[in-house]
C-alpha positions in Angstrom: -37.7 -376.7 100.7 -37.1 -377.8 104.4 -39.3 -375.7 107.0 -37.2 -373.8 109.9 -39.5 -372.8 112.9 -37.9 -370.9 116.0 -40.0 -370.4 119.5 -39.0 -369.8 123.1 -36.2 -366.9 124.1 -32.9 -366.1 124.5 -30.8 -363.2 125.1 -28.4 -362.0 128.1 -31.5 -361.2 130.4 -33.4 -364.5 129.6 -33.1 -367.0 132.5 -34.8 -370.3 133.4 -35.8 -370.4 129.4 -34.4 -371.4 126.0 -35.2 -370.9 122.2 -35.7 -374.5 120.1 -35.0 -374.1 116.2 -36.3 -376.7 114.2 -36.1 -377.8 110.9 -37.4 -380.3 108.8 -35.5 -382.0 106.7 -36.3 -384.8 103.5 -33.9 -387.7 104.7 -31.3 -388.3 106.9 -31.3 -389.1 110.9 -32.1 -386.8 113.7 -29.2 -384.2 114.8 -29.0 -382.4 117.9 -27.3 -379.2 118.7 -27.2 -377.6 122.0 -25.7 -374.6 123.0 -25.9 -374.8 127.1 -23.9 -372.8 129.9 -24.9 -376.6 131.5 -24.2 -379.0 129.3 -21.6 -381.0 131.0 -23.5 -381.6 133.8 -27.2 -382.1 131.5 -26.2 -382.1 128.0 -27.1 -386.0 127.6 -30.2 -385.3 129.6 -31.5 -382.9 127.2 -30.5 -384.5 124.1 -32.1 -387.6 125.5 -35.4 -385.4 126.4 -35.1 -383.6 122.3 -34.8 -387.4 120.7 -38.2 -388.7 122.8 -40.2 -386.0 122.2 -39.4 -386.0 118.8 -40.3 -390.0 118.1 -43.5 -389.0 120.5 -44.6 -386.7 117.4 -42.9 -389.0 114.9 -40.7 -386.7 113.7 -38.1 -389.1 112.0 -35.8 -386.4 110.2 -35.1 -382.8 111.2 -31.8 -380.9 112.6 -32.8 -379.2 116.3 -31.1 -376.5 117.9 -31.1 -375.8 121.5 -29.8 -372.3 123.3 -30.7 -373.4 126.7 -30.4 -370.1 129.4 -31.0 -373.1 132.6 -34.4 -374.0 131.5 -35.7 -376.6 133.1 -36.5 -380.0 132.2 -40.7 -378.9 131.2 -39.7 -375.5 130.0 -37.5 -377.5 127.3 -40.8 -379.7 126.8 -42.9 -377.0 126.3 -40.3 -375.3 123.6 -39.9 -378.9 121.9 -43.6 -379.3 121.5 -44.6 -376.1 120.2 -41.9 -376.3 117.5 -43.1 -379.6 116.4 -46.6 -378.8 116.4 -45.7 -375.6 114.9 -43.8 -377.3 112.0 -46.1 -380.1 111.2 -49.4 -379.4 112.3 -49.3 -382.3 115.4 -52.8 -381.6 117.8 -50.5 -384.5 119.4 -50.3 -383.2 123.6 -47.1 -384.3 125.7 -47.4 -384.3 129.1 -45.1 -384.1 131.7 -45.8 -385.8 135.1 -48.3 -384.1 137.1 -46.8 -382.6 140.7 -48.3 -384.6 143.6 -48.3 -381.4 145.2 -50.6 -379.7 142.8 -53.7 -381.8 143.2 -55.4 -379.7 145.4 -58.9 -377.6 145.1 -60.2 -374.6 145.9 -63.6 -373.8 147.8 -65.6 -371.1 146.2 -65.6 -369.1 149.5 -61.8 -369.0 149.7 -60.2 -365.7 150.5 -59.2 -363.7 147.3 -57.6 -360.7 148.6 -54.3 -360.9 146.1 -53.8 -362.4 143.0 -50.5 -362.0 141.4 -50.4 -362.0 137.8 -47.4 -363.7 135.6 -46.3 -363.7 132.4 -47.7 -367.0 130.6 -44.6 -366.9 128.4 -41.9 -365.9 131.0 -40.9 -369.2 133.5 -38.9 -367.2 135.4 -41.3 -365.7 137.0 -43.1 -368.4 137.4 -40.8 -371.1 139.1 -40.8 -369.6 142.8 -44.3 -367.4 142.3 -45.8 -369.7 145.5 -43.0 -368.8 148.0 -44.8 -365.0 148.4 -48.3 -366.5 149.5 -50.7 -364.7 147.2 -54.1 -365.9 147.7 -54.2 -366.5 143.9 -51.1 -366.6 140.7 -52.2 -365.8 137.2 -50.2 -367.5 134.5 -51.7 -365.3 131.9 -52.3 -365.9 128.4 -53.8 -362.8 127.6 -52.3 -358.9 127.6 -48.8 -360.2 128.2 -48.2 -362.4 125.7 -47.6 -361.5 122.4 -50.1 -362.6 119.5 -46.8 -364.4 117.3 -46.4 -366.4 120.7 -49.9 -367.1 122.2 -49.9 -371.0 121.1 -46.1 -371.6 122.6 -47.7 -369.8 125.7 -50.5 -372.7 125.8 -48.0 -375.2 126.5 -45.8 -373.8 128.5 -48.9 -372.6 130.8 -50.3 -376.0 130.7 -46.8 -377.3 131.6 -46.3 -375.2 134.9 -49.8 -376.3 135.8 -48.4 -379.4 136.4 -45.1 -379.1 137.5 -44.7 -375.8 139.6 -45.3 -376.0 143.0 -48.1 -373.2 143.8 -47.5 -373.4 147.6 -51.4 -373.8 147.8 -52.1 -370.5 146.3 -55.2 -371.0 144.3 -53.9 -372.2 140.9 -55.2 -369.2 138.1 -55.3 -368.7 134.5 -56.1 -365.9 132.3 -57.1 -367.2 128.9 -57.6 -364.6 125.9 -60.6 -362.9 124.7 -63.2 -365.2 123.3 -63.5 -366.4 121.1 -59.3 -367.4 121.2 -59.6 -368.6 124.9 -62.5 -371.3 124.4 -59.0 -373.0 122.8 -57.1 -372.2 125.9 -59.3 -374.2 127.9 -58.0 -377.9 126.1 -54.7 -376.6 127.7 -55.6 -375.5 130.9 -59.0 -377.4 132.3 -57.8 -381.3 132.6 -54.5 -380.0 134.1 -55.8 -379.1 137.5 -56.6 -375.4 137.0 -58.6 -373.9 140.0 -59.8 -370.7 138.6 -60.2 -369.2 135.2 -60.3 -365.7 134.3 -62.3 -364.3 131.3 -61.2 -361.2 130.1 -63.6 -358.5 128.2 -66.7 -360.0 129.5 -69.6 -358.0 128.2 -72.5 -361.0 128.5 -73.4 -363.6 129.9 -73.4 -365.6 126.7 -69.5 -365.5 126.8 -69.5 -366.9 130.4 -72.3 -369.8 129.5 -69.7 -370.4 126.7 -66.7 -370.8 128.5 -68.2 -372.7 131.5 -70.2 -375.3 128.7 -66.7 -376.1 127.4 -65.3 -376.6 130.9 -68.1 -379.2 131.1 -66.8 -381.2 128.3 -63.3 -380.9 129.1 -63.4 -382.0 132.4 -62.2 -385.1 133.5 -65.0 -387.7 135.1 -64.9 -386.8 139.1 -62.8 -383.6 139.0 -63.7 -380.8 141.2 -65.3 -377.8 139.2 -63.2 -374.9 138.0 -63.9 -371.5 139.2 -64.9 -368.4 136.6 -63.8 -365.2 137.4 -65.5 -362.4 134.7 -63.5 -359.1 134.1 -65.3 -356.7 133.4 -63.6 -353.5 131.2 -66.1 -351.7 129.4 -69.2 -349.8 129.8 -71.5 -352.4 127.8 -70.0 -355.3 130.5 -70.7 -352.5 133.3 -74.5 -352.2 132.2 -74.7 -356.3 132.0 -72.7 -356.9 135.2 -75.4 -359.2 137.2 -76.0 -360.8 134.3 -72.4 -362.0 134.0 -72.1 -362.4 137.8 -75.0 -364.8 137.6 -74.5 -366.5 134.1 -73.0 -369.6 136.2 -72.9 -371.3 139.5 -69.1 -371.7 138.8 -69.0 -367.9 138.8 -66.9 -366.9 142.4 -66.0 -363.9 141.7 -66.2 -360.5 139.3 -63.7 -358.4 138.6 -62.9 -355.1 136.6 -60.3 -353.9 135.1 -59.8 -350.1 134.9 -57.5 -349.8 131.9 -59.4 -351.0 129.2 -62.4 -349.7 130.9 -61.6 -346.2 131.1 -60.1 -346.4 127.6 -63.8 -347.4 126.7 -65.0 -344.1 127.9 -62.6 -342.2 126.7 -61.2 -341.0 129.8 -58.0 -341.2 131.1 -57.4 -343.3 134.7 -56.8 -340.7 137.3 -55.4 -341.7 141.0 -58.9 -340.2 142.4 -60.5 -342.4 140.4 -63.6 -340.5 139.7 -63.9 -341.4 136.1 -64.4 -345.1 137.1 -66.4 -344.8 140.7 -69.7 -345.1 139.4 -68.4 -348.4 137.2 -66.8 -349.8 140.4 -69.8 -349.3 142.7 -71.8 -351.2 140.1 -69.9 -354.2 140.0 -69.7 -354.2 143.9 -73.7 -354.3 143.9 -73.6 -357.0 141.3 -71.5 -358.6 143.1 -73.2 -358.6 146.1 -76.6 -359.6 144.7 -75.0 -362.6 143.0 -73.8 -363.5 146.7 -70.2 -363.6 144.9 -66.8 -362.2 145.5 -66.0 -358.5 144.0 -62.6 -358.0 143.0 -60.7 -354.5 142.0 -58.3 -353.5 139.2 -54.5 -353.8 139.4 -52.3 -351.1 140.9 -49.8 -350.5 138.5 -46.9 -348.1 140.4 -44.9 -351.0 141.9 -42.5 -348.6 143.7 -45.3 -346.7 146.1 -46.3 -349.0 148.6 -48.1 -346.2 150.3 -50.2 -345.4 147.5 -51.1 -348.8 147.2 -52.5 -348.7 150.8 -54.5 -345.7 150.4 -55.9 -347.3 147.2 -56.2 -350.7 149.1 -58.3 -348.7 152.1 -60.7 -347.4 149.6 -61.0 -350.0 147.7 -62.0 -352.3 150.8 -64.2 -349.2 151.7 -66.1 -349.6 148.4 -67.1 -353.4 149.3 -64.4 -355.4 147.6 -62.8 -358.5 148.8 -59.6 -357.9 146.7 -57.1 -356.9 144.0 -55.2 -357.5 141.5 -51.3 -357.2 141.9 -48.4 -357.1 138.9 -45.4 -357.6 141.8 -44.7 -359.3 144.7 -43.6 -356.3 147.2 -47.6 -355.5 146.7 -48.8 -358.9 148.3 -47.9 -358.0 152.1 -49.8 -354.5 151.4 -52.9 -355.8 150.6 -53.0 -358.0 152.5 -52.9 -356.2 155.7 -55.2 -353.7 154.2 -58.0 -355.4 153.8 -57.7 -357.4 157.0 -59.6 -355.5 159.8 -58.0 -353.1 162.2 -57.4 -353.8 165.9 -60.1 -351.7 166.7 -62.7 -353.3 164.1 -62.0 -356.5 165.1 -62.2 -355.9 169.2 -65.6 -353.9 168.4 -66.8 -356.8 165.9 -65.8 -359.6 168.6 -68.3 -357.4 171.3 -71.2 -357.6 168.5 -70.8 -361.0 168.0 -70.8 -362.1 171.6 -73.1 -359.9 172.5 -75.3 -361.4 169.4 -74.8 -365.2 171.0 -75.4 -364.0 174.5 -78.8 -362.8 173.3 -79.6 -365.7 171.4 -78.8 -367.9 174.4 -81.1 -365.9 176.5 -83.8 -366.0 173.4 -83.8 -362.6 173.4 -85.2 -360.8 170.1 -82.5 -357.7 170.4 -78.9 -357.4 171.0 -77.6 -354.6 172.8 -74.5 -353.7 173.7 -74.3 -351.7 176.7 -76.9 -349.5 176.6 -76.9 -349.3 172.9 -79.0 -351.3 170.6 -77.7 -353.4 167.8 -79.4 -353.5 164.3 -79.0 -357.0 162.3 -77.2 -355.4 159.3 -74.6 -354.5 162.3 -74.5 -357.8 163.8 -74.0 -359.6 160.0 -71.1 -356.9 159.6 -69.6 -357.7 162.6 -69.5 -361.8 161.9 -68.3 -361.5 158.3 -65.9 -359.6 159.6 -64.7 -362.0 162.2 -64.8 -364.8 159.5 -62.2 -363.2 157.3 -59.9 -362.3 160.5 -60.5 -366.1 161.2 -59.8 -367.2 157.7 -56.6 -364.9 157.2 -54.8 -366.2 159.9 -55.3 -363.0 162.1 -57.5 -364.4 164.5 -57.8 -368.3 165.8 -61.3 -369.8 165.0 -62.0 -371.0 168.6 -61.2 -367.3 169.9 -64.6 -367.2 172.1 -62.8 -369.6 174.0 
């Protein structure tokens, strides 16, 4: 009996994507049937693409079927693949060419404010993600992708990774709960991935996990990849600087409120009571680590005020950023956890004042008649080194 295997999607609202049917067959030669609103002008193209992928995996004798909704040419790879692998057990990779583009690193201090989060089985929303200039875009493999179509996601992740242009947004990647994601990482790690996210991290045996794979998947001479734990329940809460120092490739902790609320038992409120003692923990962890703390999603897309009140206390708590599940929220935070006019003018007169009174050798800075404490004068600088790295304010402003 032949095998039939079917991944990808298709449907009136499916764009940029198409669904690959494959099956098996005893004997005969290799047929291709596409079904493209773009055939005339790529038809030959994709068939072409279909026949060399399938003498890659050695496939000598199977019927394909192609409903092709303008995917494009690594989209249609990813489908092909997972079908293949799908139908005859291939570990066999196939890589497109890697974007010239997309060779960059991160540094570990790098802003974080925003980090948008995608689909890992959607391309549409992944083709033109860089053009809104979050600091960060998630390709996630995780909570949006369902279980039947986690390994297709793999690929198709791994795919974008090298051939979407990220605009130099730092290049992210949720994998799944361990221990699912330590197979994410073959996927993900030699394909240029900046930053990975663990999900549900409640020790720091998982991250020691994760980053000791990393180590054995990277390629000789590649820059290191970033960890960024989530935290989302009370045990992770308890063991947060534990996780927060588990690694020196740990940047960053975040937590995420849904699952961590639904850990207590209590329901997420706007106030955000239930989860303020969690928050403040992971902040102080955070800051003991000497690491970046980063706060839940904000999930009503549609009130951009609300956002910037949760955005103002959030930045008010000590984080450095947030989670975002649309693009309209990018500009929001953004500008909410850059420093007012009137923070910044009062942090530049701290800082000068601090370098005047170093010049001088003086012990104290004051600033008119006022006395300024060293916590205040730290405060002040970090604060003019995020104004300097957003953009807001030009580094040689004492000038």
């Amino acid at each position: 009996m032949s095998k039939i295997t079917t991944v990808g999607n298709t449907g009136k609202d499916v764009r940029s994507d198409c669904q690959v049917t494959l099956e098996l067959t005893d004997s005969g030669a290799i047929e291709i049937i596409l079904k493209s609103k773009v055939a005339k002008l790529f038809g030959e193209s994709i068939e072409q693409q279909c026949r060399e992928m399938l003498a890659f995996f050695e496939v000598k004798s199977a019927c394909m079927a192609i409903e092709d909704a303008g995917a494009l040419p690594f989209v249609i790879a990813a489908r092909i693949e997972a079908a293949i692998c799908q139908s005859t057990g291939s570990n066999k990779q196939y890589l497109p060419p890697m974007l010239p583009e997309n060779e960059y690193a991160t540094s570990r201090e790098r802003l974080r404010r925003s980090r948008l989060y995608l689909p890992g089985n959607t391309p549409k929303l992944m083709l033109n993600a860089g053009i809104h200039m979050s600091d960060g875009i998630i390709l996630d493999l995780e909570d949006s992708v369902a279980p039947a179509r986690k390994d297709e996601a793999r690929m198709l992740v791994r795919n974008a990774l090298r051939q979407v242009n990220f605009y130099g947004s730092e290049r992210m990647v949720r994998i799944n709960q361990l221990p699912r994601g330590l197979g994410d990482l073959e996927y993900i790690v030699p394909h240029n991935v900046n930053l990975v996210l663990v999900p549900k991290v409640e020790t720091a045996a998982q991250i020691i996990a994760v980053d000791e794979k990393i180590a054995a998947l990277l390629p000789d001479g590649a820059p290191p990849v970033w960890l960024m734990p989530i935290i989302e329940s009370a045990l992770g809460v308890i063991n947060a600087y534990d996780i927060a120092t588990a690694s020196s490739n740990v940047v960053a902790i975040a937590i995420g409120l849904e699952d961590y609320t639904a850990d207590l038992g209590a329901e997420r409120t706007a106030a955000g009571r239930e989860s303020f003692h969690a928050r403040n923990v992971l902040v102080n962890a955070a800051r003991a680590a000497g690491i970046q703390a980063i706060d839940s999603v904000f999930s009503d897309v549609g009130d951009m005020d609300a956002l910037a009140r949760v955005v103002d206390e959030s930045r008010s708590l000590g984080f450095d950023g947030m989670g975002c599940i649309h693009p309209r929220q990018i500009a929001v935070i953004h500008k909410h956890y850059a420093p007012t006019e009137k923070q910044l003018e009062k942090a530049k007169r701290i800082v000068l004042a601090f370098h005047e009174a170093e010049a001088r050798g003086l012990g104290v800075v004051s600033l008119g008649s006022k006395m300024i404490d060293p916590p205040v004068v730290k405060r002040a600088q970090k604060m003019i080194e995020l104004a300097v790295a957003a953009g807001i304010l030009a580094a040689d402003w004492r000038e």
